[in-house]
N, C-alpha and C positions, 0 to 999 in steps of 0.2 A: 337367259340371264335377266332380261325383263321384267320377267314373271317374280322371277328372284326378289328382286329391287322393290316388287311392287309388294311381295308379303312381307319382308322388312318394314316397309313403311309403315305399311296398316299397323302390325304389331306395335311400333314405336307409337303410333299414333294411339291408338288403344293406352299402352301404358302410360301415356302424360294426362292422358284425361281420370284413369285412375288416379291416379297422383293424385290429380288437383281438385278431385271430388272430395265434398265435407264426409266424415268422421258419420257411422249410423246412432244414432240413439243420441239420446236428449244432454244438451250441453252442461257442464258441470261450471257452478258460478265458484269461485274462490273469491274469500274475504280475508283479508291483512289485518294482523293483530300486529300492536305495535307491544315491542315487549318492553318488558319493565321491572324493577327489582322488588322481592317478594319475600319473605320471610320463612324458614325452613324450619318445620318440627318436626320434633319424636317425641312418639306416646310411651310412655309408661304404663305398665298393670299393676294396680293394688290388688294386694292380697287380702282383703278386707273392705268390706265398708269404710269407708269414710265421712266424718263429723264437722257441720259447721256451726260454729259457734260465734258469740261477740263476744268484746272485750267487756262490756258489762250487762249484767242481766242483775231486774229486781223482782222480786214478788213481795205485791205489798198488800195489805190490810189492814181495816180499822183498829186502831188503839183503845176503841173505848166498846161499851155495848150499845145496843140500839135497831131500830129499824132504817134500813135504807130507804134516804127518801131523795136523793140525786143521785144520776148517774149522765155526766158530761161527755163522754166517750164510749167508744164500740171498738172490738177487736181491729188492727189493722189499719187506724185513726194515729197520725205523729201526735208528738204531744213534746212541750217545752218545761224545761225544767221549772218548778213551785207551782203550775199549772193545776188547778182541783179536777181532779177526775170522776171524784165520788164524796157526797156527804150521808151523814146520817142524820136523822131528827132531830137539830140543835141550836131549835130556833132561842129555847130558854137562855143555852150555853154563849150565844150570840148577843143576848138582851146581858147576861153575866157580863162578859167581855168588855160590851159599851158601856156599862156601869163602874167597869173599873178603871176606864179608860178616864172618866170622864171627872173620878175620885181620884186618881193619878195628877191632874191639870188643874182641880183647886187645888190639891197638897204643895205640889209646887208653887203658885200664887202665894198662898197661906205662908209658906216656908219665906218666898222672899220680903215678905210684908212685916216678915217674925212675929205671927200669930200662928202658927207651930211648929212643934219641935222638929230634930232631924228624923229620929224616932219617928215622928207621926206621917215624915215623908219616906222612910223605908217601908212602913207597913204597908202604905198606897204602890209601891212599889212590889212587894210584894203579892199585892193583893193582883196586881193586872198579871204579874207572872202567871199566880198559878190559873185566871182566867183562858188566861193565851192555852195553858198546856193542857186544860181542859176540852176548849175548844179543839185543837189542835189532833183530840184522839178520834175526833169524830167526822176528820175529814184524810182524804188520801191524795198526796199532793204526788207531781212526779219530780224525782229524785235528780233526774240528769233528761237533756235533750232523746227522745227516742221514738220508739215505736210502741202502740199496744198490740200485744200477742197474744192474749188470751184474757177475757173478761167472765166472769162468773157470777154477778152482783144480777138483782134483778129488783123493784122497787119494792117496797114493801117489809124483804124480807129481812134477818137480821145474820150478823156476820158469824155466828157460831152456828146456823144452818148450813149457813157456806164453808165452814172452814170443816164440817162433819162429812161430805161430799166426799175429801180426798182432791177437791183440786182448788185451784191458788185465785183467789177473791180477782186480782190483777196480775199481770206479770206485764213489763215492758223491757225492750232490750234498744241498746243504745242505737246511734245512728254511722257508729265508727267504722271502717274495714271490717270483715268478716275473717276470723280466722281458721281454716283447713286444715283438718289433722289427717291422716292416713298411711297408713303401712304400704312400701314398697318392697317388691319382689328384688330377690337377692341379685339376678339377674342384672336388674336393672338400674342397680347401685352406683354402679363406676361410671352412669352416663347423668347424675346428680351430685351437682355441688352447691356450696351456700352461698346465695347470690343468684343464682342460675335465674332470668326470670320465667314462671310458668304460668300455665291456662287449664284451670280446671271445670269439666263439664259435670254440671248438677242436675243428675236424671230428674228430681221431682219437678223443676222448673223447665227441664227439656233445651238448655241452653248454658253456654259455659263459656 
């Protein structure tokens, strides 16, 4: 019965010290995320390419003929609205302008001195008008606040070269939201409504 007692033991003995032996192989570290509310989407498939446009786009060009002899801006350049982009050779049409300008400012003098007529102060008016509109065809101003997207102009040359090419002397488009057109699968109709807010990914930019 001894004997008995004594192989009981040992065994007992043996299995606590299993027990309380560490775990084999390399200890596993655990990090705590603390959680937090998150925003849940569903993608959509177009059936189509999809189109982004702005609300305003211009392509502009000289009003007058000539050689180009400024060019204030390059593709991808903002630009503010009445800001000169581009002139042509107009330095004569410049020296016109100041002459009319400055035939404008006696007339009116003259007029209030009444040494002459009203007549003689329309025509001075007249005369800086059509100076201005002259001027005015041999410069390209921008239209509204925006971007340039494409420029064509290069010194020298003149704008009926440029406009024989097939592409547009300037173009700029606004600075306003961008607007998104595209075809959605029929499928996936009834999970879109007006108002919904969405996120759209623009492969050529690689981000959306």
């Amino acid at each position: 019965m001894t004997d008995n007692r004594r192989r009981i033991q040992a065994a007992l003995t043996i299995t606590l010290l299993l027990a309380l032996s560490p775990a084999c192989g390399p200890k596993v570290k655990l990090k705590g995320v603390r959680a937090a509310p998150t925003r849940v989407e569903s993608s959509v498939t177009t059936t189509t390419a999809g189109t982004v446009t702005a609300e305003q786009a211009a392509v502009l060009a000289f009003a007058g003929a000539g050689r180009v002899a400024t060019i204030n801006v390059k593709a991808g350049d903002p630009v503010k609205k009445g800001d000169i982009l581009a002139e042509l050779e107009n330095t004569d049409l410049k020296t016109t302008f100041a002459n009319a300008q400055r035939e404008l400012k006696r007339a009116q003098e003259l007029f209030q001195n009444g040494l002459v007529s009203r007549a003689g102060l329309d025509d001075a008016r007249r005369g800086i008008d059509v100076a201005r509109a002259n001027l005015d065809k041999s410069v390209v101003r921008a239209p509204f606040d925006g971007i340039v997207t494409e420029m064509n102009l290069e010194i020298g040359e003149t704008p009926q070269a440029t406009s024989a090419s097939g592409k547009a002397a300037l173009r700029i488009v606004d600075n306003l939201p961008r607007i998104i057109r595209g075809d959605i699968d029929e499928i996936d109709l009834s999970r879109v409504k007006v108002g919904t807010p969405a996120r759209a990914k623009i492969q050529a930019i690689g981000r959306g």
